[in-house]
N, C-alpha and C positions, 0 to 999 in steps of 0.2 A: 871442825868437829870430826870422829873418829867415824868412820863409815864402816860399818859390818860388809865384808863383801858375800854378797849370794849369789848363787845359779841358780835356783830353781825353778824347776820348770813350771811353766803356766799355760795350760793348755787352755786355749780362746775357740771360742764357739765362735770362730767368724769365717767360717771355708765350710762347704759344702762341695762333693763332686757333684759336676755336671758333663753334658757332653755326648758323646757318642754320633759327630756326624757323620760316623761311616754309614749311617740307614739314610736310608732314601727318605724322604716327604711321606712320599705314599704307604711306605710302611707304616711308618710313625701314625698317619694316621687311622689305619687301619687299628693300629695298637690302641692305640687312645681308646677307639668303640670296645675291643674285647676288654680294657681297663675295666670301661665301665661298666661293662657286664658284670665282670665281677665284683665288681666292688657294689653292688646291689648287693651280693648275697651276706654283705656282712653282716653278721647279726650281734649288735651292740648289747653290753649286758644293760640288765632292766636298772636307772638307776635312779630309786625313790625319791617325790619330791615331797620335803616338807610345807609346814603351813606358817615358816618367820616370816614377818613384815617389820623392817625398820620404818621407822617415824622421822624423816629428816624437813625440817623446819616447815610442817604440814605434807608433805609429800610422803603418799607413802611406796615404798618398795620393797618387793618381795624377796627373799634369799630363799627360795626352796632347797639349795644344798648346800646348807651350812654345816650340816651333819657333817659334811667333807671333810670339815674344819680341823675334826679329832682325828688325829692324828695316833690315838692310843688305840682306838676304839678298833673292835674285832669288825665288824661291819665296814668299817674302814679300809681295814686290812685284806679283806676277802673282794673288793671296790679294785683295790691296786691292782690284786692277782690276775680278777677276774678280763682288766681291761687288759693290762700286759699278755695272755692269751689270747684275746682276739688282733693285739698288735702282734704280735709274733707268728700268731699264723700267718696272718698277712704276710709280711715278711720274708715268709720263707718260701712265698710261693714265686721271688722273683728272682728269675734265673740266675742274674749274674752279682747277687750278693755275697756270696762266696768270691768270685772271683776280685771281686773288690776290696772285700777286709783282706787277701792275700796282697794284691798291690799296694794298697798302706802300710802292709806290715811290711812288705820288702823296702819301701822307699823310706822307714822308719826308722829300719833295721842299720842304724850308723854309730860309731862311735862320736858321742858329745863331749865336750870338755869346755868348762868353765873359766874364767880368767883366777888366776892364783890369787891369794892372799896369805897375808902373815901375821903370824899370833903366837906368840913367844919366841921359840924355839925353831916352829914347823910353818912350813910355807902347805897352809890346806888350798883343795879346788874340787870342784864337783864334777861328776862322770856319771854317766850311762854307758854301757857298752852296746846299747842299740835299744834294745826289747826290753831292759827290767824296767818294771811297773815305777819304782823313784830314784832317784839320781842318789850316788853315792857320794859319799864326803871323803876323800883323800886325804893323803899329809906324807908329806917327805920332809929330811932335814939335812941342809948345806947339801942341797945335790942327791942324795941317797935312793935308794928303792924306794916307791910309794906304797903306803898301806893303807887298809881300810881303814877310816876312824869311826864314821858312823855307816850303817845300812839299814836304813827304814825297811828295806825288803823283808827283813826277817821279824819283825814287826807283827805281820799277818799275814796267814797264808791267801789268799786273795790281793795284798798289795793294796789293800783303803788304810792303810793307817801310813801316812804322810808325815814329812818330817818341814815344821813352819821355821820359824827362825832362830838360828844359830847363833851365842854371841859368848864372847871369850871375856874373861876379869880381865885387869888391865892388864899384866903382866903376862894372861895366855897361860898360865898356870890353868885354870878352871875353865870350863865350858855349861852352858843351860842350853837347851837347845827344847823347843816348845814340838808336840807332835797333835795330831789331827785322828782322830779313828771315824772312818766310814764317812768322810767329809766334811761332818760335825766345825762351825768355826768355834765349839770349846775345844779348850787346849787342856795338853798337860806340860809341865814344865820339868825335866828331867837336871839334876847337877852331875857332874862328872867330875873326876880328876881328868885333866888331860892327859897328862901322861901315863894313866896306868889303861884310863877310861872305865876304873870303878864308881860305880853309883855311890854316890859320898851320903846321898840322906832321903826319906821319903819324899815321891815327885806331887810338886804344888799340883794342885786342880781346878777345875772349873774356872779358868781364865778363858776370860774374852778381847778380841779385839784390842792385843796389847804387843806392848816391845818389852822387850828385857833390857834394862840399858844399868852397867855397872857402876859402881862407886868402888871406885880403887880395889883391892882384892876381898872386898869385905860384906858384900852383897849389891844386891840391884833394888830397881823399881820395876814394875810389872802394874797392868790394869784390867779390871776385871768387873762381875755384877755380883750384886747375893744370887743366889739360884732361887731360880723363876718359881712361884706357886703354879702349878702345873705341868702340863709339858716345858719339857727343858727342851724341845724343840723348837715351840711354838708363840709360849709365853712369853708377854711384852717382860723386857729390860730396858728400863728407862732411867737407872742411876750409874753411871761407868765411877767406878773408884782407884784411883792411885795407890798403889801400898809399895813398904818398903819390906823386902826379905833379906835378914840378916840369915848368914850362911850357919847352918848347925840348928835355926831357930826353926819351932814348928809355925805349920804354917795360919793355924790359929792366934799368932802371936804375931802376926807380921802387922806393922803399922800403918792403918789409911794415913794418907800424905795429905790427900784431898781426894773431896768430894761424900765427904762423912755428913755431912748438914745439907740443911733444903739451902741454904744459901751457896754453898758449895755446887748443886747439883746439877750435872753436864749428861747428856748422854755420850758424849765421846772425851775422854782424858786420856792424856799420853806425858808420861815422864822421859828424859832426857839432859844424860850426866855430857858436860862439858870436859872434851878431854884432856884437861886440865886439871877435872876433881873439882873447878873451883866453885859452877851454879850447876844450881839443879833446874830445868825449864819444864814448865807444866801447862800444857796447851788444854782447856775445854770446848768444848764445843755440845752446842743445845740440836744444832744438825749438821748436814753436810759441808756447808758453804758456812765461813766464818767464823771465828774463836776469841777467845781470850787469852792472853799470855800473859803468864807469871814468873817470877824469880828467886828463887832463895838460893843464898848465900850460903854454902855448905861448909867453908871455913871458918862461921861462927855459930858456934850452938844453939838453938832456938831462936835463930835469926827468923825473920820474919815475910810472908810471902810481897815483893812488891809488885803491880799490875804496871805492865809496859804497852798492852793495850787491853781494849775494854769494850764492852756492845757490843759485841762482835761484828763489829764494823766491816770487816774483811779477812785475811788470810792473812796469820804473819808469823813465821817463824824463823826462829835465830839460826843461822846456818854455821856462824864462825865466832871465837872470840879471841880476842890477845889483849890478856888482863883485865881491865873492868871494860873494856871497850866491847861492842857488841857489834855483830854486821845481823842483819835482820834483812828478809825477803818479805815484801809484803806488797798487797795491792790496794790496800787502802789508799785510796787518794791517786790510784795507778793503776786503772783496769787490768793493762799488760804485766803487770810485777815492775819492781826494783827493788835495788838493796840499797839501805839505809843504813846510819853510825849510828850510834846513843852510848851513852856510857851507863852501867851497872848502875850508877850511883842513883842516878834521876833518869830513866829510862822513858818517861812519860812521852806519847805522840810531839809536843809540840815542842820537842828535842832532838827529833830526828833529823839527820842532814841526811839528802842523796849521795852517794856513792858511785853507783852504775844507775844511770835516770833512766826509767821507763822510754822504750823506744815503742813504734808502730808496729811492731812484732812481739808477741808473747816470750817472755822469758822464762825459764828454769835451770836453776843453777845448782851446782855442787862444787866442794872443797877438796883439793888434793895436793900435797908438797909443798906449799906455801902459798896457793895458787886459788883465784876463782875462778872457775871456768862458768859462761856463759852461753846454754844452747836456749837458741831462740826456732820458732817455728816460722816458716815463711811459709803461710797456704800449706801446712802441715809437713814441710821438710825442716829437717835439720841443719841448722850454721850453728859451730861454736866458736867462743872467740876465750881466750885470759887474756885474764887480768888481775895486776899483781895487788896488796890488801891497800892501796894509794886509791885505787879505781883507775888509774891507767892499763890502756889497752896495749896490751903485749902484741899479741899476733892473733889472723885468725887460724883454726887450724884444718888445714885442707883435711879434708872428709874422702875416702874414696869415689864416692858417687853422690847420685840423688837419694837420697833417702832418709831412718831412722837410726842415731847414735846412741848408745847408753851412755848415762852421764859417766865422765871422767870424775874419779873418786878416790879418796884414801886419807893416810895418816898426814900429818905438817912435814913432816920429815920423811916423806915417800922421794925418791928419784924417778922411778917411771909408777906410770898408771896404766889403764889398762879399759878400754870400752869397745864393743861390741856394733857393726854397722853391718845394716840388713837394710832390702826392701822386698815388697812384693814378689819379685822376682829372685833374688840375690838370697844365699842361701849364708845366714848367717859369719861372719868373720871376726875373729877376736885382733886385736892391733893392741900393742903394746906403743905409749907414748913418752917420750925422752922430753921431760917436763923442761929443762934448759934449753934445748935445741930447738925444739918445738916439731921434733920429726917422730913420724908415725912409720912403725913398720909392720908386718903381719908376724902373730904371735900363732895362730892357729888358725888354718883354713878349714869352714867347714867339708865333713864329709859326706855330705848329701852328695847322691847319683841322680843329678838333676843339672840338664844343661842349660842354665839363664841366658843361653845367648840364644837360646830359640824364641825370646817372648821378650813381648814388650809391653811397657806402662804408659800409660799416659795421660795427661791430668787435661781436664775440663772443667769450665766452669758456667754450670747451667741456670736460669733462672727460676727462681721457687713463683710461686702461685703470687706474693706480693710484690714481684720483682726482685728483692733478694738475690743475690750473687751466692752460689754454693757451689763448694771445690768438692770435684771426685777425681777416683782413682781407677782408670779402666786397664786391665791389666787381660793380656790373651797371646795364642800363640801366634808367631808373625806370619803374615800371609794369610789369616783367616778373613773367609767372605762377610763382609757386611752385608748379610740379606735377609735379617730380620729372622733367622731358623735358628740360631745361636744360643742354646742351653746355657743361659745366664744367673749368676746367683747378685745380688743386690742385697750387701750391708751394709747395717748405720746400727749407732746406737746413741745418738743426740742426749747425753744429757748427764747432768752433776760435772760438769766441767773436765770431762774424761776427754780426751782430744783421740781421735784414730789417726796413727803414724805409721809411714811403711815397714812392715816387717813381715819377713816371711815365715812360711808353713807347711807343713808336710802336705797335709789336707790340702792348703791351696794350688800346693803344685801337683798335686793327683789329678786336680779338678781341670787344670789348664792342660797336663797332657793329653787329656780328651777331645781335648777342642773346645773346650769351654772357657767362657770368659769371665772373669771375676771383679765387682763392680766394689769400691767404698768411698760413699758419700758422707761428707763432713758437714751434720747437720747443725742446726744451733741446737742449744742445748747443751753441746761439747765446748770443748777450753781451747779448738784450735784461734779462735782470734780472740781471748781473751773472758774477761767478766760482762762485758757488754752481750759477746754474743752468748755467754752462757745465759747472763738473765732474758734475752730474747725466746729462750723457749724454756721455762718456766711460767710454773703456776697459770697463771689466767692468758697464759700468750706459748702455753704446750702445743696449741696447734698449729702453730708456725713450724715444730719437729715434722711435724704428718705430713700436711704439706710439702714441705723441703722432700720429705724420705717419697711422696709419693710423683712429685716432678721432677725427683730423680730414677724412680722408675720409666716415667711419659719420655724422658730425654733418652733414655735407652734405646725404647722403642721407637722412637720421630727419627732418631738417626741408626734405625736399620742395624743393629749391634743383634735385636733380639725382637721378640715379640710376647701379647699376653702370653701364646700358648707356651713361651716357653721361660718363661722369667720364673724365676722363686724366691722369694725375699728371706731374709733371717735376722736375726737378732736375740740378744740373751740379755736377763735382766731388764735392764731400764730399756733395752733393746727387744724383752720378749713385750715389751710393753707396748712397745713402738709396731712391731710386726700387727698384733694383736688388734691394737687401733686401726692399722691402716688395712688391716685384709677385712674388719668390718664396717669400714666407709668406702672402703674399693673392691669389695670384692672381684670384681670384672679385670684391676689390672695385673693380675697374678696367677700363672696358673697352682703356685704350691707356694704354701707358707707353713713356716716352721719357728714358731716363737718357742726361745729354750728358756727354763727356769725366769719366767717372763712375771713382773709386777700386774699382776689384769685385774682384780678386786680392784678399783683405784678408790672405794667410797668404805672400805675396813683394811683395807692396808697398814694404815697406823697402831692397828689393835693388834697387832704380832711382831714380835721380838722389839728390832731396834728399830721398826719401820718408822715410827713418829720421826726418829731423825730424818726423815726423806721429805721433809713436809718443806724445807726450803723449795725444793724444785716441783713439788706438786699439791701445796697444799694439801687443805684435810676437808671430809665431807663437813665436819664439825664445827669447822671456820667461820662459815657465813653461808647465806644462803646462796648469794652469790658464784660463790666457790664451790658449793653443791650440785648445785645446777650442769655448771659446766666442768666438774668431772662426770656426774651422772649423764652425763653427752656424749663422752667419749668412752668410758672404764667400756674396756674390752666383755666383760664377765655381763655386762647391762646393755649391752648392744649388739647381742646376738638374737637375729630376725629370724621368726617361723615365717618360710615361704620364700626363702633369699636360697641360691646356691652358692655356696662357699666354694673359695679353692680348695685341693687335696691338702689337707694339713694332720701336720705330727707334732704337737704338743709333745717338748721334754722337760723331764722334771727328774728330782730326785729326794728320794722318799728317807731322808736327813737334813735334805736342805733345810739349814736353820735363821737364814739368812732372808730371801722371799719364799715362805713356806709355801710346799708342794700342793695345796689347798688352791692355791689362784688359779693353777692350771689345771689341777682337780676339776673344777666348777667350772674354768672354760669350755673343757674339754666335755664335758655332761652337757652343757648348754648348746653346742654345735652339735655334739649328737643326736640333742633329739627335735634342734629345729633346722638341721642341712636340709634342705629342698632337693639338690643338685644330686648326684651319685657318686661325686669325688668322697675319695673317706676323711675320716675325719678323726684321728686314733693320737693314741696318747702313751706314751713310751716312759715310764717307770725305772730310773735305773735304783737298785735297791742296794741300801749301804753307797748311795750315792749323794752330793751334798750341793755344792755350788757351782762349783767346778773345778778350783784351785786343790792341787795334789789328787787328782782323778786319777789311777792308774792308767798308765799308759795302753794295758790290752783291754780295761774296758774303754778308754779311747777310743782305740781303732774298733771297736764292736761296735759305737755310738757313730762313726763317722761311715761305717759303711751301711749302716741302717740308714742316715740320714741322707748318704748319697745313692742309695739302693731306691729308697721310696719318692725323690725326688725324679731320678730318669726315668724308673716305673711309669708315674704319671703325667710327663712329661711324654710318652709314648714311645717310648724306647726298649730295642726288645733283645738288644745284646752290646756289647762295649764292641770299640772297635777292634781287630786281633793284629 
């Protein structure tokens, strides 16, 4: 099947600077007492409690800040300002935050380049010249000068309006390309001529959580919601719909495909034309984990949809076809994945033959030149192997190192391809691959001003609280002392089958030129070994994640890396979730936690946007009583103790986020302030016209990461970087 090629950037909330052992012990600790000095005088704004109690199967509990919730609401909005004030003062009063957002911005400051693709005429690729807020889209042809084709920069002057996915008609005649304002995951859908790159018709709206995928030069499929009664921020969508847009038609007139009827109804649908024109594949899904898969026939007019799987038993989607024959990736029946045949005709489960059979290794595969490539995770590194559409194994294909590949990907008819190998340490590299030969060579080196030969990685594998085997990733510069004084950052983010693989970061290598060490533990919850260990930390057995992420902290400190005072945990999402739980069942093993755009409501979660879909991995308070109980055990927002002292924490969010609404961390963040016992602070950082993370401008990036690396050495007792 035809692979869109992208670069865009994805900036990950998983590096934090740490560091500065040029100060002595005794400084540090002297710093620490005037920290706290100061940090007494802060004066939190007043923030009202109301009198809601939910009623959850006799139990009752109180929401005093629901009011949070509105998002519309002026009182709301004078809430944000007011706390972003008191965070910014803060902020400013620590010396060397300036000099830090300047080190990011120089080691930032590089040109990027994408691996090429081709779409008609023009071989496009993406670029930054270092500092612009989003990546540009190129095109040259047969050789030529390159010129701009897209610039999201000029978009907005601030740099929040983001350009999402790019896809050409078959023929590369036409372009749609989806864009992002202020974070927001609603899209607008833009058409173009390619070649003139005039706007051909008014741009679709209020699409969510969709692909654009073409049918011959004549329009696409796209997925979308009705727009929400209320906040378009915040308000549950709960019915995802398929439509087809013919080109010239308005977009009132475009056809739901599926998901029109209660019978029909997914919260997640996704269309996908075969590039061939010949099916159309229609994936739903009710949440995260598991779907349905459909098929219609697009070479017979109102041919009819037929189900190739059902129940949402598992993961399965079609990756390849040649003719009516199907190759399908699935893990139904195959924790790890494999791929399966069926033929178009009778597609049904108990028609499937193996292909590539489920190995003891997690697989993920992709299609390019006539080829499957096979990358398997070992303990979350990368092997790929092809193999040609027989399931015979061609070769494997030497990797330059240890670490993280992007999939090898393209057209049937591609000669070379083209994937991307990083780790922790290693600083991006594009390789161009000679699909006959099976020889890889460098197509672009990155140019990051970062020497990876000064640091090293290195894997461990510690035991969780059940005995549990869990693989991390300790990464620092070489020749640093193991004596437990080591300004350490520890992340995870355990869950929906998201695996953490090596790759590298601006952010991370700032943190490590300090002398700082940077930790990532692969908890359950994640996809690095499979569906197994994903459902091992879900729903009723979530604290198996805690666990894991908290005796991966204890293993830090038992082997002298680091210690309480100096450890900081993070995590974003299902990760602010994670921070969130474990800084208030531990508070004592951290001295700073920082959970970003973090799930912490865990008992009204489901009551905003598409959260119900998350109810595979964490249940609902709604569920059972059962299932009440033991999220009301953990939900971070419910288990914040008057008379506990917390570590120094900076709640981040963003006040667009449409995704896990700014509301979770809203109420965290009220709740720690007005029962922290301790005099670490306890502040909440707003970024505004800000959303999930995905297409963040790059300078409020670096603003975000030298705040987040300013306030962690701060309190960590630090009173200057080393010079």
């Amino acid at each position: 099947m035809k692979k869109q090629s992208l670069f865009l950037t994805s900036i990950l909330v998983t590096s934090v600077l740490a560091g500065c052992t040029g100060n002595s012990v005794e400084q540090a600790s002297e710093t620490v007492a005037s920290t706290q000095q100061q940090t007494q005088k802060i004066s939190y704004p007043v923030t009202h409690k109301g009198d809601v109690v939910d009623n959850y199967f006799g139990t009752e509990v109180a929401d005093p800040y629901r009011w949070l919730e509105d998002d519309r609401s002026e009182e709301t909005g004078a809430w944000v300002k007011a706390e972003n004030k008191v965070t910014f003062d803060y902020l400013a009063q620590i010396p060397y935050r300036d000099q830090l957002r300047s080190r990011l911005a120089e080691l930032w400051n590089y040109e990027k380049i994408g691996a090429p693709f081709k779409e008609g005429d023009y071989t496009y690729f993406y670029k930054n010249d270092g500092l612009q807020n989003q990546y540009v889209v190129y095109r040259q042809k047969d050789g030529g000068e390159a010129e701009v084709f897209l610039d999201p920069n000029t978009l907005s002057t601030d740099g929040t309006t983001s350009l999402g996915q790019l896809s050409f008609s078959k023929d590369g005649s036409i372009a749609a390309y989806a864009i992002s304002e202020a974070g927001s995951d609603w899209r607008k859908i833009i058409i173009i001529d390619a070649e003139t790159k005039a706007v051909l018709e008014t741009p679709l709206i209020d699409v969510k959580f969709s692909g654009i995928s073409w049918y011959k030069n004549e329009g696409f499929y796209y997925s979308s919601y009705d727009k929400p009664k209320g906040s378009e921020l915040s308000a549950k969508t709960d019915q995802h719909k398929l439509y087809y847009h013919t080109l010239g038609q308005a977009q009132k007139d475009d056809k739901v495909i599926f998901g029109a009827t209660a019978e029909e109804k997914h919260r997640y649908v996704g269309g996908d034309v075969t590039e061939d024109n010949r099916y159309l594949l229609i994936s739903g899904a009710v949440s995260t984990s598991g779907n349905n898969l459909y098929l219609k026939d697009l070479t017979k007019p109102n041919s009819p949809l037929v189900t190739i799987a059902d129940n949402f038993l598992g993961d399965t989607y079609v990756i390849e076809n040649e003719g009516d024959k199907l190759f399908l990736v699935t893990n139904v029946d195959a924790p790890n994945k494999k791929i399966v045949t069926v033929s178009a005709k009778a597609p049904a489960q108990e028609n499937w033959k193996d292909l590539i059979p489920e190995t003891q290794n997690v697989l993920s595969a992709s299609t390019g030149g006539g080829f499957f490539f096979a990358e398997y995770m070992v303990d979350a590194i990368s092997k790929v192997y092809q193999y040609d559409y027989q399931g015979n194994k061609i070769r494997e294909i030497a990797l330059p190192g240890v670490g993280s590949s992007t999939a090898l990907s393209g057209d049937k008819d591609a000669n070379k391809l083209y994937y991307s190998f990083s780790n922790y340490k290693t600083p991006g590299t594009i390789y161009s691959y000679n699909i006959d030969k099976g020889e890889s060579d460098v197509y672009r080196k990155s140019g990051a001003k970062f020497d990876s030969d000064a640091y090293e990685s290195k894997q461990v594998f510690y035991p969780s609280k059940d005995g549990t085997k869990v693989p991390m990733i300790i990464t620092y510069k070489k020749g640093i002392e193991l004596n437990g004084k080591n300004p350490t950052l520890l992340y995870a983010y355990g869950g929906f089958n998201v695996s953490l693989t090596p790759r590298f970061s601006v952010s991370r290598a700032v943190w490590m030129e300090q002398g700082g060490i940077y930790a990532v533990a692969n908890l359950r919850g994640g996809g690095e070994y499979g569906k197994k260990w994903h459902d091992a930390g879900t729903q009723l057995n979530k604290q198996n994640v805690f666990d894991d992420f908290i005796a991966a902290g204890e293993y830090l400190i038992d082997q002298s890396y680091t210690s309480s005072d100096y450890l900081a945990v993070q995590g974003g999402s299902n990760g602010g979730l994670l921070v969130g739980a474990v800084m208030t069942q531990r508070p004592d093993l951290m001295k700073v936690a920082l959970p970003a755009v973090g799930v912490l409501d865990m008992l009204r979660y489901h009551t905003f946007t598409s959260g119900a879909g998350w109810a595979y991995d964490y249940g609902t308070s709604e569920q059972s009583e059962a299932m009440f109980t033991y999220l009301n055990n953990y939900s971070p927002v419910h288990n914040v103790k008057a008379g506990v002292s917390y570590p120094a924490t900076m709640v981040t969010t963003g006040d667009h986020d449409d995704r896990v609404v700014p509301a979770h961390s809203f109420k965290f963040a009220a709740e720690l302030q007005a029962k922290q016992a301790g005099v670490a602070p306890t502040l909440i950082r707003i970024e505004t016209n800000g959303g999930h993370g995905a297409g963040t401008p790059v300078a409020k990036t670096i603003d975000l990461y030298a705040d987040l690396f300013s306030f962690t050495l701060f309190n960590m007792g630090f009173t200057a970087l080393p010079k």
